[in-house]
Backbone bond lengths (Angstrom), bond angles and torsions (degrees), N, CA, C in turn:
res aa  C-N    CA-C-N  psi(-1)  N-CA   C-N-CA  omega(-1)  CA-C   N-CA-C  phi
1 X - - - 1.447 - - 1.530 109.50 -
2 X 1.205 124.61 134.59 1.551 138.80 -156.07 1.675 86.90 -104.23
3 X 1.127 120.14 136.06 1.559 140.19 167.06 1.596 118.72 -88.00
4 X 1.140 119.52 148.38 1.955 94.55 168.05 0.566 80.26 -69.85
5 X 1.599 160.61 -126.82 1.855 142.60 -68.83 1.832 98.21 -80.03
6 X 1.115 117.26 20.67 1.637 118.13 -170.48 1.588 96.26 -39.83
7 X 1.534 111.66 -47.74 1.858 98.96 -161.48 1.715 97.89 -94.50
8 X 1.176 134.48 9.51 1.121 113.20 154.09 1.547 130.17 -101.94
9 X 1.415 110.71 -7.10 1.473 130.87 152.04 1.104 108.02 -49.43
10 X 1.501 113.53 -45.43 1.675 113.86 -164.16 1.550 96.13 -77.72
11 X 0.931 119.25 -51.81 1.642 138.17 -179.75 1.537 97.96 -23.25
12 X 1.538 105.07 -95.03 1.585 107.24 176.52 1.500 117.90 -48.04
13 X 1.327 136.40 -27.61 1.102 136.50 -167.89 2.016 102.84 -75.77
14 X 1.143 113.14 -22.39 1.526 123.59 155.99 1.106 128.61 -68.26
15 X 1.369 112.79 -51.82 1.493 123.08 160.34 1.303 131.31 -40.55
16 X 1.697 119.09 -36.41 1.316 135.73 170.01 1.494 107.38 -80.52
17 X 1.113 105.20 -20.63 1.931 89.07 179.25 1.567 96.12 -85.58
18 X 1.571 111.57 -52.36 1.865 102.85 172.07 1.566 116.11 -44.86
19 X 1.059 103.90 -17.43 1.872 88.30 -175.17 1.820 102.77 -111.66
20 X 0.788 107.14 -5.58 1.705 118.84 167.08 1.349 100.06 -93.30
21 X 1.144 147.77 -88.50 1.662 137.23 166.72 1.683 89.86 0.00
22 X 1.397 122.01 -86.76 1.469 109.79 -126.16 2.015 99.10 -90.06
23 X 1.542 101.17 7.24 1.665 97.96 149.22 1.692 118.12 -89.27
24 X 1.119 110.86 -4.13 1.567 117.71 -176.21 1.505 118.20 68.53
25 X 1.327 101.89 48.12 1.242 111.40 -173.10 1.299 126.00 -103.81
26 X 1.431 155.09 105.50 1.522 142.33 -170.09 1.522 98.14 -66.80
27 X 1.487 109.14 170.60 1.633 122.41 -167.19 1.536 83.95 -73.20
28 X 0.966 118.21 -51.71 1.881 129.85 -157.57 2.112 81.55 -54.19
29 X 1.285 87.18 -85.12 2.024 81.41 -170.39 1.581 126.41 -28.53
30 X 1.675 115.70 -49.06 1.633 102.37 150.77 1.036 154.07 -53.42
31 X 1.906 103.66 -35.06 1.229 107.95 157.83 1.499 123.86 -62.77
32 X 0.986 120.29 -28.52 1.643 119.31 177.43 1.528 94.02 -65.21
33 X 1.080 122.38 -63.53 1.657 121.95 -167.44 1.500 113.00 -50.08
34 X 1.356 126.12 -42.30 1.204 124.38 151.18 1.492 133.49 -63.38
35 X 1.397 116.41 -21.27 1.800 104.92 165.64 1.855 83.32 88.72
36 X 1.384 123.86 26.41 1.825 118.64 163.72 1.082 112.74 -100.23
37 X 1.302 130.57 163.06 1.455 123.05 142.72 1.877 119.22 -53.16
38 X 1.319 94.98 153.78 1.689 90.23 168.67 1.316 116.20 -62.66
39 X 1.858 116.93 -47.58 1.619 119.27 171.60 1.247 116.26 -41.45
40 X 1.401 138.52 -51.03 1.201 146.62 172.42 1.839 106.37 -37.72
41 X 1.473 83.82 -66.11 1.861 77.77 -166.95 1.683 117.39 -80.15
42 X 1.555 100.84 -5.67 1.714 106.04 173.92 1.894 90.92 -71.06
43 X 1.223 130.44 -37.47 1.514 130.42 -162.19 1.839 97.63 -82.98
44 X 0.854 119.08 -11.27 1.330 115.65 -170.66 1.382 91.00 -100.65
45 X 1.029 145.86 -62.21 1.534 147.00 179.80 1.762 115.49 -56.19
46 X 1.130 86.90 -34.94 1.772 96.05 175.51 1.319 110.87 -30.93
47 X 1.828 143.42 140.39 1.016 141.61 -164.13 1.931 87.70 -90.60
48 X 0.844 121.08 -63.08 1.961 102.36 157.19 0.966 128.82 -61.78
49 X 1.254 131.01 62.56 1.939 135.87 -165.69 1.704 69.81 -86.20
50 X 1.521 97.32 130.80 1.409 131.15 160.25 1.245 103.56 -99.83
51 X 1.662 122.67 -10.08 1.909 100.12 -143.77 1.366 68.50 -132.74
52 X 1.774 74.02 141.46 1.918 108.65 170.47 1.362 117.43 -77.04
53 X 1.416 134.75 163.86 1.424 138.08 152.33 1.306 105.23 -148.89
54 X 1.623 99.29 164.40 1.250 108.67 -176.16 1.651 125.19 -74.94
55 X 0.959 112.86 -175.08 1.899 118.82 170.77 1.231 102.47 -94.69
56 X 1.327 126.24 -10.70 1.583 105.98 171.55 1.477 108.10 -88.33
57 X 1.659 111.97 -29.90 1.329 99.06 173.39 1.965 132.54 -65.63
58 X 1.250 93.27 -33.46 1.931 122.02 157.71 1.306 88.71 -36.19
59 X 0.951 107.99 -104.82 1.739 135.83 178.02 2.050 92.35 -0.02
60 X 1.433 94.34 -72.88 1.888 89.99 -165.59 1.694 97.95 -57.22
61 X 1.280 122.22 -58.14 1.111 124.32 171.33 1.631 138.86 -28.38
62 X 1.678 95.81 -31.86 1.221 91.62 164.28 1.438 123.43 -99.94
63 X 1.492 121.29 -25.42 1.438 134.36 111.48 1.971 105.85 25.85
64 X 1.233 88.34 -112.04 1.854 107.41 -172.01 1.257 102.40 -45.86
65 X 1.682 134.51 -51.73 1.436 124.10 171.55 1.193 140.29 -62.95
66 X 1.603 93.91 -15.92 1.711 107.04 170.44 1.445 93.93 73.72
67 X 1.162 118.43 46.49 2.049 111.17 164.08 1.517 90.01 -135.53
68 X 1.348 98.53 145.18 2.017 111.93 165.88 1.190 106.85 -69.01
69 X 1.390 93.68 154.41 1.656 102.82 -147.45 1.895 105.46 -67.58
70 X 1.601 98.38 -19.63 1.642 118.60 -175.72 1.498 116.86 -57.26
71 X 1.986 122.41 -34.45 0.534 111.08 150.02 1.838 159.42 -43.39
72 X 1.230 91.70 -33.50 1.870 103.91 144.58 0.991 133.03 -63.35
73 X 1.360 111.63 -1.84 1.780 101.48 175.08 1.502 107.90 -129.47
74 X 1.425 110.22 14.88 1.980 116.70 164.12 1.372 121.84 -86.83
């Protein structure tokens, strides 16, 4: 099921793989650091991220990468 904010889900969900890339991190190693499944965060990064998450999860996410959380939404 497609959400309106579908392309800004997708939006940030890019943003987290660019800022995970340049900690050198595999999806598998963040997801452990966050307590997700890997499927979860492979669907969140997906260049069609259909799937929603919360702001608390953002929040840890931006957390573990060490970027403000604002950067996901430029």
């Amino acid at each position: 099921m497609e959400t309106r904010y579908h392309r800004k889900f997708s939006k940030i969900g890019q943003k987290i793989k660019e800022y995970r890339k340049q900690k050198n991190l595999s999806q598998s190693e963040l997801a452990d650091k966050l307590g997700i499944s890997l499927s979860y965060l492979t669907k969140i990064e997906a260049k069609n991220c259909k799937k929603s998450f919360s702001l608390a999860l953002l929040f840890d996410i931006a957390d573990v990468l060490e970027v403000d959380i604002k950067e996901f939404f430029e």
